[in-house]
matplotlib code that plots the C-alpha trace (Angstrom):
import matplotlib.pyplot as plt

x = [-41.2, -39.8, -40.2, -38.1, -35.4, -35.3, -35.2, -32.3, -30.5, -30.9, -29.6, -26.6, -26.3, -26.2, -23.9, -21.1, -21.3, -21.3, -18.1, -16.6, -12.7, -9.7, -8.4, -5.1, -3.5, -2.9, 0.9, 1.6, 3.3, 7.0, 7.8, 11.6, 11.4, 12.2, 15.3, 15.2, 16.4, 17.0, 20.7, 21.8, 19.2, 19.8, 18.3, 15.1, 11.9, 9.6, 6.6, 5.9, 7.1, 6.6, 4.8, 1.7, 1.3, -0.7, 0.6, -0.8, 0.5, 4.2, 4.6, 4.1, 4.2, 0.7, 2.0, 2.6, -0.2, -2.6, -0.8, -0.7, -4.8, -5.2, -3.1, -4.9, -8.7, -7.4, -4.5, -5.9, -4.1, -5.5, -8.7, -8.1, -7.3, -10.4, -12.2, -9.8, -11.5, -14.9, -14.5, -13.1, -15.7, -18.2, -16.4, -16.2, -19.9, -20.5, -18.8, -20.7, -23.4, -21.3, -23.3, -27.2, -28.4, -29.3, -32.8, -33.8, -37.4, -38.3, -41.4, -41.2, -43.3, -42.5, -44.0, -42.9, -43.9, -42.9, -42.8, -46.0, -44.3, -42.4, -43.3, -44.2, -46.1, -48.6, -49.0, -50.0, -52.0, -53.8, -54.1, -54.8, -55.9, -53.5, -49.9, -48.0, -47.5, -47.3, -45.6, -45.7, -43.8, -43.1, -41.7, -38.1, -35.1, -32.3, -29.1, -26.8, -23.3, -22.3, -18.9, -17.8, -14.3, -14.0, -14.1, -16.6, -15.1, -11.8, -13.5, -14.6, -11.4, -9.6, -11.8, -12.3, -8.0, -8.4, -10.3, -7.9, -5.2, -6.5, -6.9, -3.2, -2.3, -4.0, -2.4, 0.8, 0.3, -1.1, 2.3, 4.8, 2.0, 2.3, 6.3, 6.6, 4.5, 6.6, 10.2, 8.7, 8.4, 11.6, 13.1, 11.0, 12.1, 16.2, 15.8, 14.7, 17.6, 19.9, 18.2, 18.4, 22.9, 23.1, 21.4, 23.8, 26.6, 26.2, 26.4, 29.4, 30.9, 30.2, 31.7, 35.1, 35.0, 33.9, 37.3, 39.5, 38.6, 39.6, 43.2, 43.4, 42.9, 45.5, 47.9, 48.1, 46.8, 46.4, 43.5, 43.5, 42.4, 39.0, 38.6, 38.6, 36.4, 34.0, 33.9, 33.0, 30.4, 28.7, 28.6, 27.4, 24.7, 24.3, 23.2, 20.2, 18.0, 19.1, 17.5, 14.5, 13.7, 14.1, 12.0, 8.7, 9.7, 9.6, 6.0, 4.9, 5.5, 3.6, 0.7, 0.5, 0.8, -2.2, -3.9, -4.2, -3.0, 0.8, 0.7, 3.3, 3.2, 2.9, 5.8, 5.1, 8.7, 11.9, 14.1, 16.5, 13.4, 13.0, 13.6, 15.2, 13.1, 14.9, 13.0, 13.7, 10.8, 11.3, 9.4, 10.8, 11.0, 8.0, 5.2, 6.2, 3.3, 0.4, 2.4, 3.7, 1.2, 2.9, 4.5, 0.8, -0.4, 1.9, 1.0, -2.5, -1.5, -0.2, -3.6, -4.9, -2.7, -3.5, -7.2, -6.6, -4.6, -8.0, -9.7, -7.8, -7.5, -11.2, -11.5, -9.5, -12.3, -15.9, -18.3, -21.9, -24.5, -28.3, -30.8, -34.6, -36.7, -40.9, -43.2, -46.7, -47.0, -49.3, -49.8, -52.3, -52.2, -56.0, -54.9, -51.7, -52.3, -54.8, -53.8, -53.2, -53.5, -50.3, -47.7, -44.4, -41.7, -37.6, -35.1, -31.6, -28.9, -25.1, -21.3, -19.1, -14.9, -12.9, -11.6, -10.0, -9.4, -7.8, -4.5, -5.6, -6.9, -3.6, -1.7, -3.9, -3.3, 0.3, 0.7, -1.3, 1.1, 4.0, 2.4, 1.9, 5.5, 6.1, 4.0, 6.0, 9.1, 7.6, 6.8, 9.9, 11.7, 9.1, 10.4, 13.6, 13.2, 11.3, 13.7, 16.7, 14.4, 14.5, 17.7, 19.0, 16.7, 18.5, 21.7, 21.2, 19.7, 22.4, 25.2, 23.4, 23.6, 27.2, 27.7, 25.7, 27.8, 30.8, 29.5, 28.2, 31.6, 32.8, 30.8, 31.9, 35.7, 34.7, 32.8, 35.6, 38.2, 36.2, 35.8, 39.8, 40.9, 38.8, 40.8, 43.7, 43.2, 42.3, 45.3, 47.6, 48.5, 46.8, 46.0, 42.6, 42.7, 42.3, 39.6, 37.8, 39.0, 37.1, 34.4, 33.8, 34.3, 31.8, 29.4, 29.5, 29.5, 26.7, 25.0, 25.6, 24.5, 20.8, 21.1, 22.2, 19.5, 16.7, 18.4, 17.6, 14.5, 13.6, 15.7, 13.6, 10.4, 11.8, 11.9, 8.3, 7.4, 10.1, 8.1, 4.6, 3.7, 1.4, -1.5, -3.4]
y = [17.1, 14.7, 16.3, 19.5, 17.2, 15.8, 19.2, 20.4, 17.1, 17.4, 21.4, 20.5, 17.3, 20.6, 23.3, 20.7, 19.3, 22.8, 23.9, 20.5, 21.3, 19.0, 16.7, 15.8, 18.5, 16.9, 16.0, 18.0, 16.1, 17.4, 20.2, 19.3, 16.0, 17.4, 18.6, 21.8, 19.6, 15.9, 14.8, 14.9, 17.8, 21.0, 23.4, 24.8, 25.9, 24.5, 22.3, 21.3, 17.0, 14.2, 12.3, 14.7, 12.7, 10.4, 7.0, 6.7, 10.4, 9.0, 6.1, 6.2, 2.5, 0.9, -2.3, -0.9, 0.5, -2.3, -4.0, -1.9, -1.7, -5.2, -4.7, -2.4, -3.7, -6.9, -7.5, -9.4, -7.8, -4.1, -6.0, -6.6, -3.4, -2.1, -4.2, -2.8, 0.7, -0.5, -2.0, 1.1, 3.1, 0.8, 1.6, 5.3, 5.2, 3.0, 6.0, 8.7, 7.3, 7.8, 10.6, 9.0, 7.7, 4.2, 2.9, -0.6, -2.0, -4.8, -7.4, -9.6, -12.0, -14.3, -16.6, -17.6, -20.3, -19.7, -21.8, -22.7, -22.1, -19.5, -15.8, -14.8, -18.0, -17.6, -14.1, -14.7, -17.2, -15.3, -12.2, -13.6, -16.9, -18.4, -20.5, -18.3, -14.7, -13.3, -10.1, -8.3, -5.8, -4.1, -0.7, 1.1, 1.5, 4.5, 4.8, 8.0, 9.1, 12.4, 13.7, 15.6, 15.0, 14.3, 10.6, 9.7, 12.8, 11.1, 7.9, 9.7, 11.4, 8.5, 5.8, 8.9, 8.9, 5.5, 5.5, 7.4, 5.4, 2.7, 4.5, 5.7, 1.7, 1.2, 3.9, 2.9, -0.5, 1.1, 2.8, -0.5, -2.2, 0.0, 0.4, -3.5, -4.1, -1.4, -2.4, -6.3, -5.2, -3.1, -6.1, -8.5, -6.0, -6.1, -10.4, -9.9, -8.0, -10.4, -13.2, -11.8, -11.1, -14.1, -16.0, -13.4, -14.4, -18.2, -17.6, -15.7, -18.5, -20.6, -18.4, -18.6, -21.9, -22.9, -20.3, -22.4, -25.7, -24.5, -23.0, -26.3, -28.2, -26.3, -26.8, -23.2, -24.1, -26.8, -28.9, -26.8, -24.1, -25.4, -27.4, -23.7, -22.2, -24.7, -24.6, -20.6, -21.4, -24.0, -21.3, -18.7, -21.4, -21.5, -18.6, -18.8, -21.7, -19.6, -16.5, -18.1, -19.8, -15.8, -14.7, -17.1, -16.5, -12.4, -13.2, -15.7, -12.7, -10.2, -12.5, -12.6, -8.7, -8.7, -11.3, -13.6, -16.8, -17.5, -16.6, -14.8, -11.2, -9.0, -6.9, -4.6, -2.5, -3.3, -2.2, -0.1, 1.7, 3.5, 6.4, 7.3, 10.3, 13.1, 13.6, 16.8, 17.9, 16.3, 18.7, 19.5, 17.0, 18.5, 17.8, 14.1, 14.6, 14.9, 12.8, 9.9, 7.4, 5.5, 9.1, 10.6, 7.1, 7.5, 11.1, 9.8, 6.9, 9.9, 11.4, 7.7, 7.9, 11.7, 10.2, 7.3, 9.4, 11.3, 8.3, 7.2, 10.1, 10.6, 6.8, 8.9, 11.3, 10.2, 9.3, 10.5, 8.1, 8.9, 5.7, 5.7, 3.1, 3.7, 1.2, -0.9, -3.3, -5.9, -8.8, -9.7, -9.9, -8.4, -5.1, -5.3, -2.5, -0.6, 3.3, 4.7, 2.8, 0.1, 3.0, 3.0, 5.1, 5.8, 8.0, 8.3, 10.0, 9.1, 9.9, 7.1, 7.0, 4.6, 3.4, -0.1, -0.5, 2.9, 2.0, -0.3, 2.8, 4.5, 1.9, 2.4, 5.9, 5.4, 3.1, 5.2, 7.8, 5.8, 4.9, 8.3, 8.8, 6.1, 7.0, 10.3, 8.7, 6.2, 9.2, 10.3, 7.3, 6.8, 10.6, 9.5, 6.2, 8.3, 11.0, 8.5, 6.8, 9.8, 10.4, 7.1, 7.5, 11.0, 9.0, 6.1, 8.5, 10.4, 8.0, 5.2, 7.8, 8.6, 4.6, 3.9, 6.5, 4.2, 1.6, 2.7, 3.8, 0.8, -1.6, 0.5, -0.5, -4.2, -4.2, -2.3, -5.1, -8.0, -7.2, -6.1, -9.4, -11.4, -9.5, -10.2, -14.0, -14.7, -13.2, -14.8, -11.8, -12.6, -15.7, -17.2, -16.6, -13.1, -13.1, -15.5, -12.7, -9.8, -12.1, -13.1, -9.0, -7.8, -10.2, -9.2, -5.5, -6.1, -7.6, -5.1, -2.6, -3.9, -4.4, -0.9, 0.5, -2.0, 0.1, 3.7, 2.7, 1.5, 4.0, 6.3, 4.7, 4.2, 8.2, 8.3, 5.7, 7.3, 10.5, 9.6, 8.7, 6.3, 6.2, 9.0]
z = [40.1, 37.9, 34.9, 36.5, 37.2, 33.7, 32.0, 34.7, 33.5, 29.8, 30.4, 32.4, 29.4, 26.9, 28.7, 29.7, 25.7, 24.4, 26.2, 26.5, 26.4, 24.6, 27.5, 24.9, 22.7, 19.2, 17.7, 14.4, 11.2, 12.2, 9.6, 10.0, 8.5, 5.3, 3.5, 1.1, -1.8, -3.3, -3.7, -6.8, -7.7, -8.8, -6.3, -7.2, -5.6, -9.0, -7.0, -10.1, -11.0, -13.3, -10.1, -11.3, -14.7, -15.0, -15.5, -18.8, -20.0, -18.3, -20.2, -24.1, -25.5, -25.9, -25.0, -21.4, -21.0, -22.2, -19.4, -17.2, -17.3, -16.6, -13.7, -12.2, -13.0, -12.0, -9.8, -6.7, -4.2, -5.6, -4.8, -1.5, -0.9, -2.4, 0.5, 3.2, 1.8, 1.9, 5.6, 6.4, 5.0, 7.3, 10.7, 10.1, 9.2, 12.2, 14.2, 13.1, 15.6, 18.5, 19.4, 18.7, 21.7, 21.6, 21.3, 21.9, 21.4, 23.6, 24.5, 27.5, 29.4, 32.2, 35.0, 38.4, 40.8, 44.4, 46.7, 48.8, 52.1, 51.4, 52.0, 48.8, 47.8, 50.9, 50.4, 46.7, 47.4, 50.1, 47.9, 44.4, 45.2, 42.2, 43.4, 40.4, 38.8, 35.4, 34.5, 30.9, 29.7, 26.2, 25.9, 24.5, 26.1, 25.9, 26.6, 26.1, 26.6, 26.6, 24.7, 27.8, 26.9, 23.1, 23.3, 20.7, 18.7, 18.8, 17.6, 14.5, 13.6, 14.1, 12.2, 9.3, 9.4, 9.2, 6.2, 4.8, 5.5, 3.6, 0.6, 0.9, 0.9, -2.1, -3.5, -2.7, -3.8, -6.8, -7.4, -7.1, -8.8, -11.9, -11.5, -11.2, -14.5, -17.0, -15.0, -16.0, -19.4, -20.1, -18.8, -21.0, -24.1, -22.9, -23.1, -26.4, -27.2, -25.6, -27.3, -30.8, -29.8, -28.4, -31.7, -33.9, -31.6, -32.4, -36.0, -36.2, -34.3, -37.0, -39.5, -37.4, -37.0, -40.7, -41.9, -38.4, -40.7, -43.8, -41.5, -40.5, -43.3, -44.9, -42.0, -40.6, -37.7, -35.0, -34.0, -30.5, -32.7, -33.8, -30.4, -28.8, -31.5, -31.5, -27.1, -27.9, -30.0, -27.8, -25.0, -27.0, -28.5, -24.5, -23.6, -26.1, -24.1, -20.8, -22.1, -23.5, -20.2, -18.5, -20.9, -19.9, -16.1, -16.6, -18.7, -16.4, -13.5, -15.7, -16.1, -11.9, -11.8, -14.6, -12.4, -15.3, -15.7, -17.8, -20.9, -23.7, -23.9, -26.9, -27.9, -31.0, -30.4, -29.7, -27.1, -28.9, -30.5, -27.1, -26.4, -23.0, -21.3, -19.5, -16.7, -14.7, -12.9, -9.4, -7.2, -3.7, -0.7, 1.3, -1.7, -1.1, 1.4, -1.0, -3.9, -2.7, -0.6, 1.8, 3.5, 3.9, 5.5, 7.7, 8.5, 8.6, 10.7, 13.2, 13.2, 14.2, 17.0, 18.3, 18.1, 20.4, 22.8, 23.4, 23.7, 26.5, 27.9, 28.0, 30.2, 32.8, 33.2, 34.8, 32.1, 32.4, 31.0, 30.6, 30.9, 30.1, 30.0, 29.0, 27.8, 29.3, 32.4, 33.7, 35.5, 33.2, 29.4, 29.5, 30.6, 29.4, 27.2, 28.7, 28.6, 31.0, 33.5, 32.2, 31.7, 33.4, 32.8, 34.4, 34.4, 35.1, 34.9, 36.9, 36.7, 36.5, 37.5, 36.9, 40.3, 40.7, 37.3, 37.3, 36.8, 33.5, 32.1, 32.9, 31.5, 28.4, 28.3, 28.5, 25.6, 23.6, 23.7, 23.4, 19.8, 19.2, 19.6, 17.4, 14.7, 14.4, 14.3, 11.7, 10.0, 9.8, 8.8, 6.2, 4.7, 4.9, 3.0, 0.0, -0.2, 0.0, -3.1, -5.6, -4.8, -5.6, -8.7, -9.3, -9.4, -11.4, -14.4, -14.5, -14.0, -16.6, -19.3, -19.0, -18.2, -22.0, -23.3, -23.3, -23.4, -27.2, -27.8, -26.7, -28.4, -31.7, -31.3, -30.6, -33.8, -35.8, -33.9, -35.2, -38.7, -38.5, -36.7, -39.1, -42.0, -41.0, -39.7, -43.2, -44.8, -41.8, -40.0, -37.1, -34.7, -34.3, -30.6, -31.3, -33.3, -30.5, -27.6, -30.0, -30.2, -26.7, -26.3, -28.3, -27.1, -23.4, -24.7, -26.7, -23.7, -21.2, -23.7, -23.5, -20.1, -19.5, -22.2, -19.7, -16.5, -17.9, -18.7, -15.1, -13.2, -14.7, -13.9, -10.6, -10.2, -11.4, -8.2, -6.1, -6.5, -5.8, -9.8, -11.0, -8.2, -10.7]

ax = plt.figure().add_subplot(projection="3d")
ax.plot(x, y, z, "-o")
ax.set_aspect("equal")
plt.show()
């Protein structure tokens, strides 16, 4: 008889798992969180973007790249990351055995000593003639759940979209990572620059104030003259132990990002020697999806969040649990394994609803869909963020070109002023305070020049990032 009523068990077990229905309907990734273009970009329906290059097809100077390597073999916190992906990888393992029922092995062995005048003790004594009573036991265990209402499936799915999530951080922390080192370097390169103006600077101070002397000592002009020529040259000489000390902070910064310890970097170009890319292919806002890694952990992080929903759900629902227990029993370790005679065996089977703690489970539920709710609107606002990213990119290249544009044109004039001003200072036509106005001029032109060359160069790797570029 019991064997019948196993088999019916195990059947009914099978049907209701077979046509076990969704208790939760799953969220989709919202299709309207995307606009049909990027500001600031020419409309177009091309899929294609530089955010498919790899980072070392993108960026073209060796010194970057070598860089850029050691970053990303290693930079501790891509490490870490890399462990967050293992442990992850763990946990969705671990929840592919939802479905296994569980088996435990077990051995035991215990004594009792009743009481003499107690019920038991007399009626031991009386029956075995011995005051105590062994009991052995070894055998397995089982324990089953059945998926009746997607739980365990929704602890799959969400511990596999979990997985996946972590990945996507690394990714993304990839990206910045890889952004952070060739922005560090650009702006490493534009120091340089500065340094060598700066230096250049300083001596044509000297030239002025050396030709301010010779005015002087031939009474055309005052001592107020060379007191001011001499104060622009000390700021100018300034500026060069200010931009030496930016220059080991910015390496110092690259050797964290490399994860080595401070140390000077190589430069084998300069940064005028760069050439500025003009990078069109952009893509439209809907591939940011499969491009750019923080957007699709959070549309992962939505799937995390449909999964736990079910979960929930699922504790709202009665549960039923299968238990078998099988093994050898004696009183005495003599027979303790003599078959058949020591064999033992249960089975059972029982639905279980949640009932006082009903309204915990509820409360459960409740917050699990509030999170739901708030995954898709972090979704959302992490679309927003990337697409307000390439377009601020989109801006910057465009504007930072026509900005160089006169800039160049200015610094042109400056230069043409201080070789005219210097002319005519020496053949009296013009006053020394001119010539240290063109100066002064020139040198912030100069400098904005290399600053504005450094800016091109990172708004355009910004793009690259902005896009989804440099996880590859």
């Amino acid at each position: 008889m019991k064997k019948y009523i196993t088999k019916i068990v195990m059947i009914a077990i099978l049907i209701v798992t077979v046509i076990s229905c969704k208790v939760s309907k799953d969220i989709e990734t919202p299709k309207d969180a995307f606009p049909e273009n990027f500001r600031n970009a020419s409309t177009s329906t091309d899929t294609t973007s530089i955010a498919d290059l790899e980072w070392k097809n993108f960026f073209t100077e060796q010194d970057i790249i070598q860089l850029i390597d050691s970053a990303v073999a290693r930079n501790n916190d891509l490490q870490i990351a890399a462990k967050n992906i293992e442990i992850a990888q763990y946990r969705f393992t671990q929840s592919k055995w939802g479905n296994v029922p569980q088996v435990n092995l077990f051995v035991n062995a215990s004594t009792s000593n009743p009481s003499d005048n107690s019920f038991t003790g007399m009626n031991l004594n009386q029956a075995l003639g011995q005051k105590h009573i062994d009991d052995y036991s070894a055998g397995a265990s089982l324990s089953w759940e059945a998926d009746i209402w997607g739980k365990i499936r929704n602890q799959k799915k969400g511990a596999y979209a979990g997985y996946l999530q972590s990945e996507e951080v690394k990714k993304a922390l990839q990206t910045n990572i890889v952004a952070n080192v060739s922005k560090g370097y650009y702006n490493l390169l534009m120091l340089d620059a500065q340094l060598d103006i700066a230096k250049k600077n300083v001596q044509l101070n000297d030239s002025t104030t050396n030709i301010i002397k010779l005015k002087f000592d031939a009474g055309q002009v005052t001592s107020l003259g060379i007191q001011q020529s001499e104060a622009q040259r000390l700021s100018s000489a300034q500026l060069v132990p200010l931009l030496e000390q930016n220059i080991a902070i910015q390496e110092n910064a690259l050797s964290v990002l490399t994860g080595s310890f401070p140390n000077s970097k190589q430069r084998s170009i300069k940064l005028s020697s760069i050439e500025v890319k003009n990078n069109t292919a952009i893509g439209i806002p809907s591939s940011l999806v499969s491009r750019r890694p923080d957007v699709k952990s959070a549309e992962l992080a939505l799937k995390v969040a449909n999964a736990n929903v079910g979960i929930t759900k699922a504790d709202l629902y009665p549960s039923l649990k299968i238990t078998a227990q099988g093994g050898v029993n004696s009183f005495e370790t003599s027979s303790w394994f003599n078959i058949p005679a020591s064999l033992f065996g249960t089975v059972a089977g029982g639905l279980t609803q949640p009932l006082l703690n009903s309204k915990r489970v509820r409360t459960q539920y409740n917050i699990a869909v509030a999170e739901r709710e708030k995954a898709v609107l972090n979704f959302r606002q992490s679309v927003l963020i990337a697409v307000s990213e390439v377009s601020d990119a989109l801006v910057k290249v465009e504007k930072l070109q026509q900005q160089e544009f006169f800039l160049k044109e200015r610094v042109k004039t400056l230069q043409q002023a201080i070789k005219n001003s210097n002319l005519l200072f020496k053949n009296g036509m013009a006053e020394y305070l001119e010539v240290l106005t063109a100066q002064t001029n020139l040198l912030q032109s100069e400098l904005e020049l290399a600053n504005i060359k450094r800016e091109q160069l990172s708004a355009n790797t910004e793009l690259y990032r902005a896009l989804g570029g440099g996880w590859r």
